[in-house]
DSSP file (Angstrom, degrees, kcal/mol; ACC not computed):
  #  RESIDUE AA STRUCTURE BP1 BP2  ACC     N-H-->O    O-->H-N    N-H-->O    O-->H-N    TCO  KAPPA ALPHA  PHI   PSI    X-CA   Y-CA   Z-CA
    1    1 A X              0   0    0      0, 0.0    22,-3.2     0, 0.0     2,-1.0   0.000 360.0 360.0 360.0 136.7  184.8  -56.8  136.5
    2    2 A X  E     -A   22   0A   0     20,-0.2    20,-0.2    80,-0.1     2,-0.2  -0.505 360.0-152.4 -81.8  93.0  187.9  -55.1  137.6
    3    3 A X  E     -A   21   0A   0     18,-1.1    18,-0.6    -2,-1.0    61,-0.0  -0.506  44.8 -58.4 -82.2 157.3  190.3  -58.1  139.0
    4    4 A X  E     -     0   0A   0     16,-0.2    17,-0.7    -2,-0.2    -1,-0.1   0.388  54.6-156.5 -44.6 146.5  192.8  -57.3  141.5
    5    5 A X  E     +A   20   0A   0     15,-0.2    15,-0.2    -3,-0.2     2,-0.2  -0.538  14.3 173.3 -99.8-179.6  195.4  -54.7  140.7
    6    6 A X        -     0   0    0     13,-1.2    13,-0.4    -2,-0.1     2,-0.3  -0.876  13.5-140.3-159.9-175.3  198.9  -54.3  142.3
    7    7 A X        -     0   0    0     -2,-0.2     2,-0.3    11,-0.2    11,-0.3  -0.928  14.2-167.3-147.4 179.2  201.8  -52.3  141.8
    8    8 A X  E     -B   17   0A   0      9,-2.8     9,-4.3    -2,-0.3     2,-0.4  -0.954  23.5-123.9-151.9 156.5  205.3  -51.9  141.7
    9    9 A X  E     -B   16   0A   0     -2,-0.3     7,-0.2     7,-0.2    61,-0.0  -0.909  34.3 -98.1-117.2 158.7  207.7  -49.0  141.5
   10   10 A X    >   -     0   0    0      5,-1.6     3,-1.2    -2,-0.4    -1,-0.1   0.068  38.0-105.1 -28.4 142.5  210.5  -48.3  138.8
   11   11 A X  T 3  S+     0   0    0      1,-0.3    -1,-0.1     2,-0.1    -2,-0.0   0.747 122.9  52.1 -81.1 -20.1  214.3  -49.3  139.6
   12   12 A X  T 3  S-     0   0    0      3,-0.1    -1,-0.3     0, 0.0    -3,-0.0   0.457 109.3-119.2 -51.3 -22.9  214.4  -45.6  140.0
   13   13 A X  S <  S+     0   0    0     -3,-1.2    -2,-0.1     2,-0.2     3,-0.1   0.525  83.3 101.8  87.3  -4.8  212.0  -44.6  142.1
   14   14 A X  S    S+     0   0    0      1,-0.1    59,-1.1    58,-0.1     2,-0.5   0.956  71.9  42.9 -72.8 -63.0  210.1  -42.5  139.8
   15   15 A X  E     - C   0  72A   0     57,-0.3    -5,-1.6    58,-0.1     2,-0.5  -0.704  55.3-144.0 -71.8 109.3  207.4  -44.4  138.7
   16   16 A X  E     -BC   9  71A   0     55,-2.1    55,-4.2    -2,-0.5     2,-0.5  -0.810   7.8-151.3 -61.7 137.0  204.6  -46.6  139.5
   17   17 A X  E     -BC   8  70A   0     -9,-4.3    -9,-2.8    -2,-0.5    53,-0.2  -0.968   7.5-174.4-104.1 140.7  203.0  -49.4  137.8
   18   18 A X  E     + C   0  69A   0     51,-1.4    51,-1.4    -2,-0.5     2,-0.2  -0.598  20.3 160.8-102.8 149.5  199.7  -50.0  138.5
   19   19 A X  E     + C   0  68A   0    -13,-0.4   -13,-1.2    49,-0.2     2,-0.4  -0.807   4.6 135.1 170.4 132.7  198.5  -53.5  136.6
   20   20 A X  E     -AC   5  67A   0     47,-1.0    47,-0.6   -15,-0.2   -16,-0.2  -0.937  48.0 -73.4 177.2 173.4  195.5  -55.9  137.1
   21   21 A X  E     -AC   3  66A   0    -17,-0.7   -18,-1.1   -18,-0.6     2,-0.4  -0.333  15.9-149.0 -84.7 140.9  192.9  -57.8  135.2
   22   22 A X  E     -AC   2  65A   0     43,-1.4    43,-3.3   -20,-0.2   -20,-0.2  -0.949  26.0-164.6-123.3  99.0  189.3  -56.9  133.1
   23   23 A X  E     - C   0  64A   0    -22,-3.2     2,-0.5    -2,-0.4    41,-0.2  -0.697  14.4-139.3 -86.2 148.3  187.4  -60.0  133.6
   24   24 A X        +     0   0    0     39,-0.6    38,-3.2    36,-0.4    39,-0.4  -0.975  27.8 173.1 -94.0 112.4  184.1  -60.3  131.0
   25   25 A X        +     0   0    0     -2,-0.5    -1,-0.1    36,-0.2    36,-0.1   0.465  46.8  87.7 -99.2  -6.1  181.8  -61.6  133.5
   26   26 A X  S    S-     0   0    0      2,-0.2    36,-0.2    34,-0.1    -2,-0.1   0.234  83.0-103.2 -64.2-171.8  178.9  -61.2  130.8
   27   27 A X  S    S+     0   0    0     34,-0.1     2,-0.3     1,-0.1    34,-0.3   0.785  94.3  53.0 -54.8 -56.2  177.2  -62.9  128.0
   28   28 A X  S    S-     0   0    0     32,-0.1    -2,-0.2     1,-0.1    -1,-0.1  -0.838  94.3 -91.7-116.1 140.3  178.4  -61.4  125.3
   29   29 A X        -     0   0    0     -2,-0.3     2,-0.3     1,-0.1    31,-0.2   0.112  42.8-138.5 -47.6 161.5  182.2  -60.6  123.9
   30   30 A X  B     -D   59   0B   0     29,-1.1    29,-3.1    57,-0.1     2,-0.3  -1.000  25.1-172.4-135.7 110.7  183.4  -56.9  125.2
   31   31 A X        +     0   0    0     -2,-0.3    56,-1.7    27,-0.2    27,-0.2  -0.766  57.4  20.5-110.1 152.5  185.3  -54.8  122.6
   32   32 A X  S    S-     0   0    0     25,-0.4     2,-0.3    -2,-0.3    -1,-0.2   0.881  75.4-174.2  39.3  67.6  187.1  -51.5  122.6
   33   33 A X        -     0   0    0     24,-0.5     2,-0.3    -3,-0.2    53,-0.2  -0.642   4.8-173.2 -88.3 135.8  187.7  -51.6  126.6
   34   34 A X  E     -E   85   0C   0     51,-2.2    51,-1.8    -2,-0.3     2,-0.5  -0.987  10.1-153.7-124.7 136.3  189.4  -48.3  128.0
   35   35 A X  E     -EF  84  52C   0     17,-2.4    17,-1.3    -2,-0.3     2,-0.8  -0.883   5.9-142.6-130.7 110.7  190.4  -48.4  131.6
   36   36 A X  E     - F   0  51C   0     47,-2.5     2,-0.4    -2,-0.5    15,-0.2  -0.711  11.1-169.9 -75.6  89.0  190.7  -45.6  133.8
   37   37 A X  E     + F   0  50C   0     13,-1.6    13,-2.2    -2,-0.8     2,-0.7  -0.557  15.1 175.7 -89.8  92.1  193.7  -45.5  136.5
   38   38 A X  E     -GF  81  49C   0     43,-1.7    43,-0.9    -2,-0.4    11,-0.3  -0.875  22.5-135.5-108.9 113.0  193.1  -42.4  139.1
   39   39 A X  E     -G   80   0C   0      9,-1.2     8,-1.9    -2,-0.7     9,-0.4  -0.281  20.6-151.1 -12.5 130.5  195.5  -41.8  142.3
   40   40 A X  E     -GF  79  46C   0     39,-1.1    38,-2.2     6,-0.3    39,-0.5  -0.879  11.1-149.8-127.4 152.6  194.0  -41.1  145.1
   41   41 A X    >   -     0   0    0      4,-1.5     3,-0.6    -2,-0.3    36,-0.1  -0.234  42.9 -94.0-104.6-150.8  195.1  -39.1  148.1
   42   42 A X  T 3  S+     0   0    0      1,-0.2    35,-0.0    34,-0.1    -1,-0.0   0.886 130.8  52.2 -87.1 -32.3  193.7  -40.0  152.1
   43   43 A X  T 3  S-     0   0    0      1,-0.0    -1,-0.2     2,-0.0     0, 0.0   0.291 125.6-112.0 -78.4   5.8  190.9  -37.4  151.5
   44   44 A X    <   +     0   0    0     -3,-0.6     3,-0.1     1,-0.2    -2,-0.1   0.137  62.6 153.9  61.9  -2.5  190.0  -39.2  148.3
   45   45 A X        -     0   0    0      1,-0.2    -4,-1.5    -5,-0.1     2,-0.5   0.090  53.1-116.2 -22.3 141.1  191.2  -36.3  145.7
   46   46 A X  E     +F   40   0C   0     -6,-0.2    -6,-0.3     1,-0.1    -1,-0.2  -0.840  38.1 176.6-108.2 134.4  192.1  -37.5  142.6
   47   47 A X  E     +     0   0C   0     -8,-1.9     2,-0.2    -2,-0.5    -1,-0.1   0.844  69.0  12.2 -91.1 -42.4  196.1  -36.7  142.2
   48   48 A X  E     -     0   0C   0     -9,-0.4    -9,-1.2    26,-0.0    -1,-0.5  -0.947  56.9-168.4-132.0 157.3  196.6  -38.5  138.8
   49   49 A X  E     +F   38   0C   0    -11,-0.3     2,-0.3    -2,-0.2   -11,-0.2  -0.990  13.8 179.3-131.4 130.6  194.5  -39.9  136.2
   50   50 A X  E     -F   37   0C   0    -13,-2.2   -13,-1.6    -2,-0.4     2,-0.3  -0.926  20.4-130.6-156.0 141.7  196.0  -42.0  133.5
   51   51 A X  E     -F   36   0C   0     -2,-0.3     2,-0.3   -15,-0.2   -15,-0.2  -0.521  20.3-167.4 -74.3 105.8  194.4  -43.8  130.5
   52   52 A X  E     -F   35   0C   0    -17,-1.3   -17,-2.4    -2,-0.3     2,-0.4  -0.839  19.5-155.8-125.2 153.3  195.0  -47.4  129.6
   53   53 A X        -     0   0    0     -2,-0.3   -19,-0.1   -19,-0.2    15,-0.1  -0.964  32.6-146.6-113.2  82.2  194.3  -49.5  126.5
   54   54 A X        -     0   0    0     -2,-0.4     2,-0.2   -21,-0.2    13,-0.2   0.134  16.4-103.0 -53.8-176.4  194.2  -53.0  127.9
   55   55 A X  S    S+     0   0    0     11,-3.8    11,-0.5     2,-0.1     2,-0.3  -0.672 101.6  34.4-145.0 101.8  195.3  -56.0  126.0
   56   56 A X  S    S-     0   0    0      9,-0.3     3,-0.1    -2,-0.2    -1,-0.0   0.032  74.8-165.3 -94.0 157.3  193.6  -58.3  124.5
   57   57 A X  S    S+     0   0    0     -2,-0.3     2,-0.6     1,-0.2   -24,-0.5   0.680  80.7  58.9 -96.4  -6.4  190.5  -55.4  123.3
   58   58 A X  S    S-     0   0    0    -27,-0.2     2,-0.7   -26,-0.1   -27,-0.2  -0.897  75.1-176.6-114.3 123.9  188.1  -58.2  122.5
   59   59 A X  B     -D   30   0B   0    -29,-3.1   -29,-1.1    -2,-0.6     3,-0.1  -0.915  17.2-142.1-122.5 113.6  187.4  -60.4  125.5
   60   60 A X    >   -     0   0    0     -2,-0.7     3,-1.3   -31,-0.2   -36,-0.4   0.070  43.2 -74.8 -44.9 162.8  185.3  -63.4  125.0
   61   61 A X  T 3  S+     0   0    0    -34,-0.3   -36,-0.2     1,-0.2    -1,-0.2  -0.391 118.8  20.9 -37.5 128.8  183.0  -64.2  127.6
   62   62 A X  T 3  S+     0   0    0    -38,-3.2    -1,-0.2     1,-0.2   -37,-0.1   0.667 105.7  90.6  89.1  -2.4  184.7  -65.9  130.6
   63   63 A X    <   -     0   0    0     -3,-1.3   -39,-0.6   -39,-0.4     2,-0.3  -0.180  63.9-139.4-127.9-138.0  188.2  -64.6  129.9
   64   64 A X  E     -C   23   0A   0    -41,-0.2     2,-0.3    -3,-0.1   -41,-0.2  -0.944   3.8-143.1 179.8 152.5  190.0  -61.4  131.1
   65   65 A X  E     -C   22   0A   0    -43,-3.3   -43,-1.4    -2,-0.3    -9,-0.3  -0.706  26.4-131.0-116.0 170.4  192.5  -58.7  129.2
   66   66 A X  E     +C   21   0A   0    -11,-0.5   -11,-3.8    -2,-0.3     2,-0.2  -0.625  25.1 178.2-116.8 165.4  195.4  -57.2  131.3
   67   67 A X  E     +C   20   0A   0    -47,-0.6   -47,-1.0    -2,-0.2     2,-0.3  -0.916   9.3 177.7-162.4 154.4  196.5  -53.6  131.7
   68   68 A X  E     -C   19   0A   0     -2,-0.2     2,-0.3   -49,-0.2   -49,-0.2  -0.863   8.7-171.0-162.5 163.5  199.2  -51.5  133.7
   69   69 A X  E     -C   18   0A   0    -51,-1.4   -51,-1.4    -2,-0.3     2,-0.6  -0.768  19.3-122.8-148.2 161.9  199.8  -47.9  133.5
   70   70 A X  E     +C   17   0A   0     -2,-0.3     2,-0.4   -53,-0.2   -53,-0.2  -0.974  27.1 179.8-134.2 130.7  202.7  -45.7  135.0
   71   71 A X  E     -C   16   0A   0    -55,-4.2   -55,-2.1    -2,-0.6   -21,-0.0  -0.970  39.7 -89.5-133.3 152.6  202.1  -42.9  137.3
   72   72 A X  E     -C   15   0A   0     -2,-0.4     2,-1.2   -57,-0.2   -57,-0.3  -0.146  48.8-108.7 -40.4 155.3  204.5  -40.4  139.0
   73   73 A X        -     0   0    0    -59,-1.1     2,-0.8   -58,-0.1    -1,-0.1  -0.768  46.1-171.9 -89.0  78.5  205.7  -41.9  142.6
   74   74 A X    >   -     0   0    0     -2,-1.2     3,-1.8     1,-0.2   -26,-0.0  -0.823  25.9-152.1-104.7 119.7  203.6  -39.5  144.1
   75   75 A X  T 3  S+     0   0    0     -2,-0.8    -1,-0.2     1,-0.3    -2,-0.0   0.778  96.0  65.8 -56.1 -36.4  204.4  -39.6  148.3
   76   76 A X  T 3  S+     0   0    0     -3,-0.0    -1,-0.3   -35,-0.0     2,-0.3   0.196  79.8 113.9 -92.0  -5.4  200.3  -38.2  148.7
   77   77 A X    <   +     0   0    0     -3,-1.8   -36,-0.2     1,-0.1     3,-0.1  -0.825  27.3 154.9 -82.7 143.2  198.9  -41.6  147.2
   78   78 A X        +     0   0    0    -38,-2.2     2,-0.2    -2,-0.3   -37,-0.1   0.742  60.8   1.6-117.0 -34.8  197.1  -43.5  149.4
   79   79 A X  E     -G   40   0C   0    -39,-0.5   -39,-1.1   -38,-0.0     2,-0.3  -0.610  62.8-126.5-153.3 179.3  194.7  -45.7  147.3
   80   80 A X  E     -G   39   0C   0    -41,-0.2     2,-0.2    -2,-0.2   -41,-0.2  -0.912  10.8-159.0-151.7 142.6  193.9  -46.5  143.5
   81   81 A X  E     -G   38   0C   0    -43,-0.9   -43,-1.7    -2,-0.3     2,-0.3  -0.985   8.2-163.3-101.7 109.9  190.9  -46.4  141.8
   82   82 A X        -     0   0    0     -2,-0.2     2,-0.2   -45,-0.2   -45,-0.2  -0.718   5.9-173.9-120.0 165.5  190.1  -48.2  138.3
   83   83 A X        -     0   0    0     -2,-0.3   -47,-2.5   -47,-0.0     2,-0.6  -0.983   0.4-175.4-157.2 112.3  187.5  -47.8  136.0
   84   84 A X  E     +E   35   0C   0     -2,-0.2     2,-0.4   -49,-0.2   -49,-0.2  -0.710   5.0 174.1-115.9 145.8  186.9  -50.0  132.9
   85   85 A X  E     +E   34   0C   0    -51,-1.8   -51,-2.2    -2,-0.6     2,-0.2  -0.946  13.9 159.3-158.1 141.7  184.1  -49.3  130.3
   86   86 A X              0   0    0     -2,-0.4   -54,-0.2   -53,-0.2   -53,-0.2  -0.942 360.0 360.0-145.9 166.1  183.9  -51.5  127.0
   87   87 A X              0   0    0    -56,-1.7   -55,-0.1    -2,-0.2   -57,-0.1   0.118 360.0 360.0 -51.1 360.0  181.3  -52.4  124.3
């Protein structure tokens, strides 16, 4: 389960971070998690996509891995959308 994100911009003004939680809400330990970070505009258009390697990559049952990603500071984002897949 994807636990709340938020984000924060760069002391420049370039950048976002995007950053939230991968709870394993299963049975069984979760390995080699990749989590997918898209930008969205108001029309729901994907603006950016960017690829994150959470941390821990094997999350016991009951525990949760962190993640955060950098995107442009793009004025046309509205929303975020994340996307986790593991083993």
């Amino acid at each position: 389960m994807v636990g709340p994100i938020h984000e924060t911009r760069s002391d420049d003004g370039q950048t976002v971070f995007v950053a939230g939680t991968i709870e394993n809400v299963g049975s069984r330990p979760s390995r080699t998690i990749r989590v997918w970070v898209n930008a969205l505009d108001a029309s729901g258009a994907t603006l950016a996509r960017v690829e994150a390697l959470p941390t821990p990559q094997d999350v016991p049952p009951g525990t949760a891995a962190h993640f955060v990603v950098g995107l442009p500071n793009d004025p046309g984002v509205r929303t975020y959308h994340v996307e986790a897949i593991g083993r």
